[in-house]
N, C-alpha and C positions, 0 to 999 in steps of 0.2 A: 742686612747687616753683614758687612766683611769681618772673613773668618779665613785663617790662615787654610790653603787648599788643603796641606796635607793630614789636618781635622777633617776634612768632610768624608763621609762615612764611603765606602766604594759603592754604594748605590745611589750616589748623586750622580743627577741628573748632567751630563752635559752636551755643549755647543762647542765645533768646533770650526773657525774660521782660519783658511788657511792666503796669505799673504801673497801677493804675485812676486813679491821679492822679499830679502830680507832688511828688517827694521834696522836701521843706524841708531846709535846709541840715543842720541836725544829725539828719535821716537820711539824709545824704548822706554823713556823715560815720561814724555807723554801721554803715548798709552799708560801705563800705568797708573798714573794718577788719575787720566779720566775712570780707567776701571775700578780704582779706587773709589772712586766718589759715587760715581754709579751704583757698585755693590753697597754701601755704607745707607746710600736710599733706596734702592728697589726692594719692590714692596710688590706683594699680591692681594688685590682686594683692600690694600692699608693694612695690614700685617706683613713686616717686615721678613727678607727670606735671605735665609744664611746661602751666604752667596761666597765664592771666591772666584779668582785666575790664574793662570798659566799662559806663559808667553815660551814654549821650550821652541828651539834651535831657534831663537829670534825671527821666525817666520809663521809661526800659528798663535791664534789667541786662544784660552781656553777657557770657556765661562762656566762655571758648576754652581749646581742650587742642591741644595741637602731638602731634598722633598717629604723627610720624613718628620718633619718640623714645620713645613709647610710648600704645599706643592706650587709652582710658579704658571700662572694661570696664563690665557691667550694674550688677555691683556697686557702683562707684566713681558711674555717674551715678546708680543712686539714692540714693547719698551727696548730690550736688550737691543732687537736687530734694529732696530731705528739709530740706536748708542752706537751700534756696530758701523751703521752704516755711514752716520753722521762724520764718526772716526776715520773710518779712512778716506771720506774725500777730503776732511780738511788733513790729512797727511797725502795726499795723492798715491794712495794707495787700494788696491784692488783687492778686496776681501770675500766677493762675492761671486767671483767664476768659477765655477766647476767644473769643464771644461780642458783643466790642466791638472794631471795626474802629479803628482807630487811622490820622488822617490827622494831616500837616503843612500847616499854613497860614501864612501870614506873622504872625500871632497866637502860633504856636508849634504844640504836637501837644494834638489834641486829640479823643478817640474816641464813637464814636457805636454803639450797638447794632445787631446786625443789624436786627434789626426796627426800625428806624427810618432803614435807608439810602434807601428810596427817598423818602418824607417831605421825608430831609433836602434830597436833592439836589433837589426840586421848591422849596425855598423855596433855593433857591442856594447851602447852606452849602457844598457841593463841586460839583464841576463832571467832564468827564471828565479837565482834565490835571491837578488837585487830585493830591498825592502820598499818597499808599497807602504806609503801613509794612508792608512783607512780613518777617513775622516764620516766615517757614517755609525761609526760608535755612538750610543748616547749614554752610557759612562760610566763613573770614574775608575771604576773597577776594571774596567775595558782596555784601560791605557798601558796596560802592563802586560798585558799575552796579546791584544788586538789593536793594537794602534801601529804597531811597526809588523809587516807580514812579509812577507815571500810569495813575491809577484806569482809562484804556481800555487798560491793558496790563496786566490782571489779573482775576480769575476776579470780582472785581466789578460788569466791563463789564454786567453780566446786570440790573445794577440801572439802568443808563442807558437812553435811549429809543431807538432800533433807527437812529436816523440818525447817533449817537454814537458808533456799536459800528465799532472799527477790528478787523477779520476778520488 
């Protein structure tokens, strides 16, 4: 059952899929209501599970299940990732590369291949307190001290030059 995200409790559970580009408004609008619908039936076992989303800087989805009501079984998230997956081919959209490191800049989010982080960072495009989306949260309580980080506070440090690296 969908439930407004900012009810669910900070230790729900979440999935975060991050976008290879960002969403246009009328698939902004279509996500939505597919997640909409999806949340409203996903079920564990046939017992319904408080479910919500986040769609922040129109480039990450964000699925949360209030697990203390009822925990979302293997069954039920390969439900979600199939919903996931289903979703962005019929938008041509790429939700499941990990692969491209996703930073915030005052420009907005914007991700760069692993094999191109050190590159990057030698022509300045980030730096070490440049924000790192850590999308390996699993939740919701997470999203507010650990979702946006400071690239030397994260297993990226390795990509900085040895005077950069806070131990």
């Amino acid at each position: 059952m969908y439930v407004p995200f900012e009810s669910l409790p900070d230790t729900s559970r979440i999935w975060i899929y991050q976008a290879n580009r960002k969403f246009i408004l009328q698939e902004l609008s279509a996500i939505s209501d597919a997640l909409m619908a999806f949340s409203q039936q996903w079920n564990a076992h046939g017992i319904p599970l408080r479910s919500s989303f986040e769609m922040p800087f129109d480039q990450f989805i964000i699925l949360a299940v209030d697990e203390n009501s009822n925990a979302a079984s293997g069954c039920s998230i390969d439900d979600s990732v199939r919903m996931i997956k289903t979703l962005g081919e019929k938008l041509g959209v790429e939700l499941f590369d990990r692969t491209k490191i996703a930073f915030k800049l005052d420009s907005g989010i914007i991700t760069i291949p692993l094999d191109e982080l050190k590159r990057k960072y030698l022509e300045g495009l980030w730096n070490n307190q440049t924000l790192v989306v850590n999308n390996l949260i699993s939740s919701k309580g997470e999203l507010a001290g650990g979702w946006l980080v400071a690239a030397e506070q994260t297993w990226i440090r390795r990509y900085l030059p040895g005077k950069a690296v806070i131990s």
